[in-house]
C-alpha positions, -999 to +999 in steps of 0.1 A: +000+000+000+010+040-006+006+053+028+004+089+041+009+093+077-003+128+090+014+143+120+019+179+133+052+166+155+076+136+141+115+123+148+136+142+162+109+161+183+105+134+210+098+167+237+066+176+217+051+143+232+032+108+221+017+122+190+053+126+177+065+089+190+035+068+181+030+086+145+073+075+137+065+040+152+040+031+133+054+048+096+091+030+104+072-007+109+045+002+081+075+007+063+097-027+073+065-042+064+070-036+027+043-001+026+057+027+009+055+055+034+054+092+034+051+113+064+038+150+063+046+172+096+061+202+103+092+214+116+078+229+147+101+218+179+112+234+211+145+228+200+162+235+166+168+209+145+180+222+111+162+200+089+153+210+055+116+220+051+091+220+019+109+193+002+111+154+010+135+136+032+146+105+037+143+092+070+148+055+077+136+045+041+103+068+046+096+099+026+093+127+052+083+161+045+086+192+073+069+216+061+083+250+077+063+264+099+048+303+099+044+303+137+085+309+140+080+344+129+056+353+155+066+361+193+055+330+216+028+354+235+014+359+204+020+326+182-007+318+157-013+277+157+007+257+136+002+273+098+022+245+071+016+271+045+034+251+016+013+217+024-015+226+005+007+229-028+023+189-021-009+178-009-031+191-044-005+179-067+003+141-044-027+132-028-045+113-052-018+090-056-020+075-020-039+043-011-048+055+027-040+083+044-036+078+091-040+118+102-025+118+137-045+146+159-078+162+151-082+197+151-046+208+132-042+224+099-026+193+087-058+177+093-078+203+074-058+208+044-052+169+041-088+155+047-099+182+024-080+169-008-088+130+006-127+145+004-119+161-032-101+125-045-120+101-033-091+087-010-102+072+026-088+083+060-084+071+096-082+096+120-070+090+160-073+122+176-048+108+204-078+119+232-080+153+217-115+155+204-136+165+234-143+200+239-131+196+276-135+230+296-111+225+322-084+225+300-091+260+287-096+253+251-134+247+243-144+276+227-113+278+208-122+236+196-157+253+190-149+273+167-126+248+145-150+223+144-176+249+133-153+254+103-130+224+093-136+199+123-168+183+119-163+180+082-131+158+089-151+134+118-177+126+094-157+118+063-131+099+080-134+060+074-124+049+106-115+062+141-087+048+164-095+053+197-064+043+224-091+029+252-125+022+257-125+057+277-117+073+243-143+053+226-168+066+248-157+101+246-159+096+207-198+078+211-198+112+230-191+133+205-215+113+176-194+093+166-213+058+159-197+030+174-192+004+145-169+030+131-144+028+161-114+006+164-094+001+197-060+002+193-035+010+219-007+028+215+023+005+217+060+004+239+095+009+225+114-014+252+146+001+229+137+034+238+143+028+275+182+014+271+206+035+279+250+030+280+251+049+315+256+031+343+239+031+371+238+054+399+247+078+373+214+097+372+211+100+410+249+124+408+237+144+379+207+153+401+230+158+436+211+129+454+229+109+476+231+073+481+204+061+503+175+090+497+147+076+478+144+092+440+106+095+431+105+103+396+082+126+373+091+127+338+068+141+311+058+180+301+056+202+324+025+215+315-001+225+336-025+192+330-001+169+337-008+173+375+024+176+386+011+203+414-011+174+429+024+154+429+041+179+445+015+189+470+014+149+481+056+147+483+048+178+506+031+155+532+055+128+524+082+142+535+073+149+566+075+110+573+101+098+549+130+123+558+153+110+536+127+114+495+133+133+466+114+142+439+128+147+407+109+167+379+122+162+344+108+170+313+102+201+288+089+238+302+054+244+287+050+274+306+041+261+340+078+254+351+077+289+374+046+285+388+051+251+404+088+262+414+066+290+436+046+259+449+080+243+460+092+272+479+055+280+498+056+243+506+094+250+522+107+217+502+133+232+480+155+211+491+132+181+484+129+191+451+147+190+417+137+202+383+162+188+358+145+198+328+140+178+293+160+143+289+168+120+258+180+095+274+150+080+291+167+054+306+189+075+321+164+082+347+142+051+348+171+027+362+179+049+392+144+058+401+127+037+433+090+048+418+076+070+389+047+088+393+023+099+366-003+120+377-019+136+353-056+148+352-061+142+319-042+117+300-055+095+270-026+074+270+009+076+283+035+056+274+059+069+303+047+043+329+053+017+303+082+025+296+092+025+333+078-009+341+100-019+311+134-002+332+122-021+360+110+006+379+070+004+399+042+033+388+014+050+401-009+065+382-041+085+385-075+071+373-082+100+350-051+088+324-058+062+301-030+045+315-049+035+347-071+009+327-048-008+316-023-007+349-054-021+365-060-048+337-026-063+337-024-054+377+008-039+373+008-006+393-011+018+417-038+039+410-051+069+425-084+093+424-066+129+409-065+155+439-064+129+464-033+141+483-032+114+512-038+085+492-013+092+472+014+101+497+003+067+513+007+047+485+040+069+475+052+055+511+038+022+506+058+017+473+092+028+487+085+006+522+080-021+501+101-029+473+093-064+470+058-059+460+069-032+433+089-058+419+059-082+416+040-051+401+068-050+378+071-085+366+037-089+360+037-054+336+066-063+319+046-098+307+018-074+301+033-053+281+046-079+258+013-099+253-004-070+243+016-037+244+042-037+216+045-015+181+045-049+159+010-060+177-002-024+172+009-020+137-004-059+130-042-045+140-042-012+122-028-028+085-063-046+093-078-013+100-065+002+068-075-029+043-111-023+060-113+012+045-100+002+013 
């Protein structure tokens, strides 16, 4: 098959989050599997990268295009979304010549200008919105998501062949939204157990973040962006430090303009000392193999791969109810799971973890068997070839 993959973020923009990771996992296996691949994204990253944009690359054997990005020239305050103003020109002149097109995200540009010319052609889409697709209030963004599905976003829910929803909560969210149910396939996301490897050795992690042997490192590694709940995290440390003397938290991951507020937090709490902010890391691993627990605790989370991946290093997880990783920790039993905002159940179970590290390695064994009976990118990819010869 010709296959378009659809993605606002893609390799080497790992900090931009899972959209980025699970579009590249899937195009590099579509494309071991004998697919001819091409990628459109955009060059919009945190970090530079230098990469050619508005002409293909070749990445790994797949056709890759980053289209340069308008919001560059605009101050953040003011930054427009993400404007790919050379795809329409590829898209009119190539579409028609792909066999299925997988648009990553919902309510992007990419997704407007691309499931336009699909419409136009006569070419079928699947669409996985990656939990994007409620209008949820509490994150700010509803009238905004309004607004976009009154122009472009409806259009592209009803023409799209099939959805991919990551959980049955996403399923429901897209039965929600009137979306009928026979036109819904769940698929997870799947687990890179390569991603997690890493040539330093351990203890290694615990010196770059000036903890001493014998303190307990709880770890938080994702954005640091206000929904990820890291002020509930740090607001439950607060109460278990007053018992276990001897914790740390570490917070690592890339500022999304909440990094100074919570670092406020830290010092009204009085637990600078407690605390570390290390910011955005590469090298996963790095962190997983020193860390005695990870904590995800996130209000609202689709997915997340990061407590796979640390069950994977060999390290135990909580996680809160609201992220789609909470199904399935509770499914393969492989973790604890808290109610968001519950600040004594999860300094309990924070203390309950590091008291008892035998039981975290049960927690641990039985995720990593989990994880590889249902969890990896070949098992992923297997289901959603099926997906695409469905549509066709």
């Amino acid at each position: 098959m010709k296959i378009l993959q659809v993605t606002p973020f893609f390799k080497p923009s790992w900090e931009s989050g899972g959209v980025a990771r699970a579009a590249y996992e899937i195009s590099r296996r579509l494309q071991r599997a004998g697919h001819d691949v091409t990628v459109y994204t955009t060059n919009r990253s945190t970090y530079p990268t230098g990469l050619p944009t508005n002409r293909p690359l070749d990445v790994e054997g797949m056709k890759v295009y980053y289209f340069e990005n308008l919001r560059k020239y605009f101050p953040s305050t003011a930054a427009p979304p993400i404007v790919p103003y050379y795809l329409p020109f590829v898209a009119r002149r190539d579409l028609q010549n792909y066999d299925i097109i997988h648009i990553h995200e919902h309510r992007t540009l990419l997704a407007a200008m691309v499931s336009h010319y699909a419409r136009e052609y006569g070419i079928p889409y699947v669409l996985q919105p990656h939990g994007s697709l409620p209008k949820n209030r509490t994150l700010g963004k509803a009238k905004m998501k309004g607004l976009f599905d009154f122009i472009s976003g409806s259009a592209i829910l009803d023409s799209a062949s099939r959805l991919i929803a990551m959980n049955s909560m996403e399923k429901e969210q897209n039965i929600t939204m009137g979306i009928r149910e026979d036109k819904i396939a769940v698929i997870p996301n799947g687990i890179s157990p390569d991603r997690c490897a890493t040539v330093r050795s351990k203890g290694e992690f615990r010196k770059f973040c000036g903890i001493e042997n014998g303190s307990d490192l709880i770890l938080y590694l994702g954005r640091i962006d206000r929904i990820k709940g890291i002020d509930f995290l740090i607001e439950a440390f607060s109460r278990l430090v007053q018992e276990q003397k001897d914790a740390v938290l570490v917070i690592a991951g890339p500022e999304w303009g909440y990094k100074r507020e919570l670092e406020e937090k830290v010092r009204t709490l009085g637990i600078q000392d407690r605390v570390r902010f290390v910011g955005y890391l590469d090298d996963v691993g790095f962190a997983y193999q020193d860390a005695d627990l990870l904590v995800y605790p996130g209000v609202y989370e689709i997915f997340g791969l990061v407590p796979f991946e640390a069950i994977m290093s060999g390290t135990p997880v909580i996680v809160t109810g609201g992220n789609g990783s909470g199904e399935l920790i509770r499914k393969g039993d492989c973790g604890l799971v808290v109610r968001y905002g519950d600040c004594a159940d999860l300094a309990t179970k924070m203390a309950f973890c590091l008291e008892n590290p035998g039981e975290g390695r049960k927690m641990v064994r039985r995720g990593q068997e989990f994880v590889r009976e249902n969890l990896t990118w070949d098992r992923v990819v297997d289901r959603l070839e099926l997906e695409y010869m469905r549509c066709l």
